[in-house]
C-alpha positions in Angstrom: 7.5 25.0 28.1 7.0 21.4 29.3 5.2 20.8 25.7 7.8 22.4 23.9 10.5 19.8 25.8 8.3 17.0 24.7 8.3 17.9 21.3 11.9 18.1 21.1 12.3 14.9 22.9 9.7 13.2 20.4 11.8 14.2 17.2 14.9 13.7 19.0 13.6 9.5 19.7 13.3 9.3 15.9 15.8 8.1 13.5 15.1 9.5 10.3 18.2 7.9 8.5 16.9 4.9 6.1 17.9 2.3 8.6 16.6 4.1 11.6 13.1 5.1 9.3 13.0 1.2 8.2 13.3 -0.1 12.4 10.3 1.8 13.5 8.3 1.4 10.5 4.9 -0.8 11.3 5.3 -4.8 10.5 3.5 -4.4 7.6 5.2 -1.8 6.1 8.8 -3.4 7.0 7.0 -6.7 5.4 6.5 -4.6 2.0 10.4 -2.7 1.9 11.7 -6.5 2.1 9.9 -7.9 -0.2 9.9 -4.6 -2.6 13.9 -4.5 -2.0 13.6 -8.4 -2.2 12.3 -7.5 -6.0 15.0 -4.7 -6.9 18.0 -7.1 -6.4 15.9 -9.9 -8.2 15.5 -7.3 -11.0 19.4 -6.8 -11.1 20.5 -10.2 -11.1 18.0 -10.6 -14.6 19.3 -7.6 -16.1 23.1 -8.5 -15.4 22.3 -12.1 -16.6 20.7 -10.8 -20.0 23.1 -8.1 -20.8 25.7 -10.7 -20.8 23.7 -13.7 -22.1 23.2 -11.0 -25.2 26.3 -10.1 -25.4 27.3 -13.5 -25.9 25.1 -14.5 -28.1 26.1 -11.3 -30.5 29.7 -12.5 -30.4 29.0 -16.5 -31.2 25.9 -15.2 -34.3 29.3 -12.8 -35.5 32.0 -16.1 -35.2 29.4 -18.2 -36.9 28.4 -16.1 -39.8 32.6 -15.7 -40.4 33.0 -19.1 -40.4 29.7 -19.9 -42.4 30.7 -17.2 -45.2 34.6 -18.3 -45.3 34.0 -21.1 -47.9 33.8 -24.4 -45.6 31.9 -26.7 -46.9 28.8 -27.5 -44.8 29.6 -31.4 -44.2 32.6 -30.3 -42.7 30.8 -27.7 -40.4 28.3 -29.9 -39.6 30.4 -32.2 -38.7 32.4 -29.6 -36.6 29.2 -28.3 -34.5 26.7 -31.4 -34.2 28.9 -33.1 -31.5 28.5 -30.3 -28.7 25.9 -27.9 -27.8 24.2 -25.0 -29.8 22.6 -21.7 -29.5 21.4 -18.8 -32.1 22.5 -19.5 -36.0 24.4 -22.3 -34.7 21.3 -24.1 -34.0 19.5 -23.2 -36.6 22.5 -24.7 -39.0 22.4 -27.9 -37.4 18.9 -28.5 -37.1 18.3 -27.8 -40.7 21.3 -30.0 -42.0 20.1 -32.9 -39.7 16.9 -32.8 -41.3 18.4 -32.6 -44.7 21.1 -35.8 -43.7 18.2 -37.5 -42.5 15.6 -36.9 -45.7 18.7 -38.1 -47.7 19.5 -41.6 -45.7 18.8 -45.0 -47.4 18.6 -45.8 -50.9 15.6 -43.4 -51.9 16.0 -39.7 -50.7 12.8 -38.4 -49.5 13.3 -35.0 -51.3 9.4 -34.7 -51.6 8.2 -31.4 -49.2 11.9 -31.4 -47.7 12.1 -27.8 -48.0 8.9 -27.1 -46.0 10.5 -29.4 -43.3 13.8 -27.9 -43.2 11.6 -24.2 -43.0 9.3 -25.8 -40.4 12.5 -26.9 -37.9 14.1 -24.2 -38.6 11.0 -22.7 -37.2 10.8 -24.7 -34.1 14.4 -23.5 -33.5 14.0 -20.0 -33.7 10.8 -19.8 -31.1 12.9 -22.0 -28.9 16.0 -20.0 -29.0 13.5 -16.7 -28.7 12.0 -18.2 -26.0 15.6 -18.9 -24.2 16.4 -15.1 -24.9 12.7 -13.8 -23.4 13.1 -15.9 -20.8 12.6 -13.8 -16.9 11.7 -10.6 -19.1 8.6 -11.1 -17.8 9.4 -10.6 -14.5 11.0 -7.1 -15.4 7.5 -6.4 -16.6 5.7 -7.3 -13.6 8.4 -5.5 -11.2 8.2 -2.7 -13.1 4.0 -2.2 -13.1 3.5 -3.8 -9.6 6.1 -2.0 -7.5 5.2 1.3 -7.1 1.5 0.4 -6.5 2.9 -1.6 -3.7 4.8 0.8 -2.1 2.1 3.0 -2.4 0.0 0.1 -0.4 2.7 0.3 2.6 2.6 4.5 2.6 -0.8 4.3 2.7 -1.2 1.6 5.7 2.3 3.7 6.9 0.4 7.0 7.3 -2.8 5.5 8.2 -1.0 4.2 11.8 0.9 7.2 11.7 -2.5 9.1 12.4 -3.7 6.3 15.0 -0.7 7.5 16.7 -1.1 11.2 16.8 -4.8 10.7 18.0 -3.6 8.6 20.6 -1.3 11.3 21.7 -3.1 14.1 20.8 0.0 16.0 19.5 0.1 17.6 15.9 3.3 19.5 15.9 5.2 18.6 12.6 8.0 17.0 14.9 5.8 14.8 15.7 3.8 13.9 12.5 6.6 14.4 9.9 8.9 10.8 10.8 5.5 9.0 10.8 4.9 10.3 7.2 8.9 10.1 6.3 8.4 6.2 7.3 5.3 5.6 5.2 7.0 7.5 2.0 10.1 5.7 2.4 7.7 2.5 1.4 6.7 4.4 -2.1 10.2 5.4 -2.5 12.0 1.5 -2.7 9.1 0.8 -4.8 10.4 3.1 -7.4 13.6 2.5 -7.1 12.7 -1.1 -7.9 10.2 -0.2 -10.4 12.1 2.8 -12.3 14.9 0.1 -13.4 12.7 -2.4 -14.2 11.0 -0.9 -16.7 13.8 0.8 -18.1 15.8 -2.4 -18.5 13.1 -4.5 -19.7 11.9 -2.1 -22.8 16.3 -2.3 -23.5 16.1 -5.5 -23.2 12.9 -7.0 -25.2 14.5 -4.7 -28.2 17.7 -6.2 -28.2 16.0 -9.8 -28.2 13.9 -8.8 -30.9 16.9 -7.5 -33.1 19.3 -10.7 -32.1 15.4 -13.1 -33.2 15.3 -10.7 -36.4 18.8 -11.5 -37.2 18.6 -15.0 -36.8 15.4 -15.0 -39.2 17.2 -13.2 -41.4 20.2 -16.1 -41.8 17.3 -18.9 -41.7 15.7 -17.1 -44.9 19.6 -17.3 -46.3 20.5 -20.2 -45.6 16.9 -21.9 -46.6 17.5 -20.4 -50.1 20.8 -22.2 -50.4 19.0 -25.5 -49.3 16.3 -24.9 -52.0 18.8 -24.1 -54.8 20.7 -27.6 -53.8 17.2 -29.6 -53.4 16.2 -28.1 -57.0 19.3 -29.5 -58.6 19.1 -33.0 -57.4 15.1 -33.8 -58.1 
């Protein structure tokens, strides 16, 4: 009877919510939650910051290509966008018409190779602007392979002093054992919850930076025929 009473009163000292199960987890596992929970809300902020960077970026590519396709000439919007600052097609536009201002200062235009220079900055432009799109996907990556294997590094040292306890009190009723093992799996499950997302959103989120790269591309090989029509006439 009196072993029965201190089995009830050993369940009854444990607080299996997901505060309580945090509080008397061991300092190493606690260490591991943080920094795993530390991770999800890191992994959040990225994804809310992309989905809106790309959803910006969608709408300023669609303005541009209106007002590229309306009939403007491209002196006047030139002039329009080289005072302020740039992103996507609107980048690629200026930097290619600088270079083309530039190859056409002074007395003697330096036509010679100008279309492999506009191309080549053009170039430059799109990494760079990939680059700005890509940029923090990489931690989605790592959050999403690293998490769960270091959850599963705090369940393992979780149930590991789990069992130093039951051999130190010689007691294997499931009352006893299960919050012990509750505490160590609670480790495995943050890291999923931070991992799970993270994978999800980054696989989202590298295609749609691939499509918005594929569609700027696809205006640089537009507008670099243009150029090459206009560089034909004049040599």
């Amino acid at each position: 009877m009196n072993e029965i009473a201190q089995t009830t009163m050993a369940a009854q000292a444990h607080d299996v919510s997901f505060f309580g199960l945090f509080m008397q987890a061991h300092f190493v596992v606690k260490l591991v939650m943080v920094g795993l929970l530390a991770a999800s809300v890191w992994t959040w902020a990225i994804i809310v910051d992309k989905a809106l960077l790309y959803a910006r970026t969608k709408r300023q590519m669609t303005r541009f290509e209106t007002v590229f396709w309306s009939g403007q000439s491209l002196e006047e919007l030139y002039k329009t966008l080289s005072n302020r600052a740039n992103h996507s097609m609107a980048a690629l536009f200026v930097a290619a018409m600088r270079e083309w201002k530039r190859s056409h200062e002074g007395s003697r235009p330096a036509l010679h190779s100008l279309q492999q220079r506009i191309d080549r900055v053009m170039d430059v432009t799109i990494q760079r602007e990939s680059e700005r799109l890509e940029s923090q996907l990489l931690v989605l990556a790592t959050v999403g392979t690293a998490a769960p294997f270091i959850g599963l590094f705090g369940t393992v040292w979780g149930i590991m002093t789990a069992f130093q306890a039951i051999a130190q009190s010689e007691n294997t009723s499931l009352a006893v054992v299960a919050p012990g093992i509750a505490e160590a799996l609670f480790a495995t499950a943050i890291g999923l919850v931070a991992a799970i997302p993270a994978v999800i959103a980054y696989n989202k989120l590298q295609t749609d930076a691939g499509k918005l790269t594929s569609r700027m591309e696809g205006f640089a090989d537009e507008f670099s025929a243009i150029l090459s029509r206009q560089i034909d006439e004049r040599m």
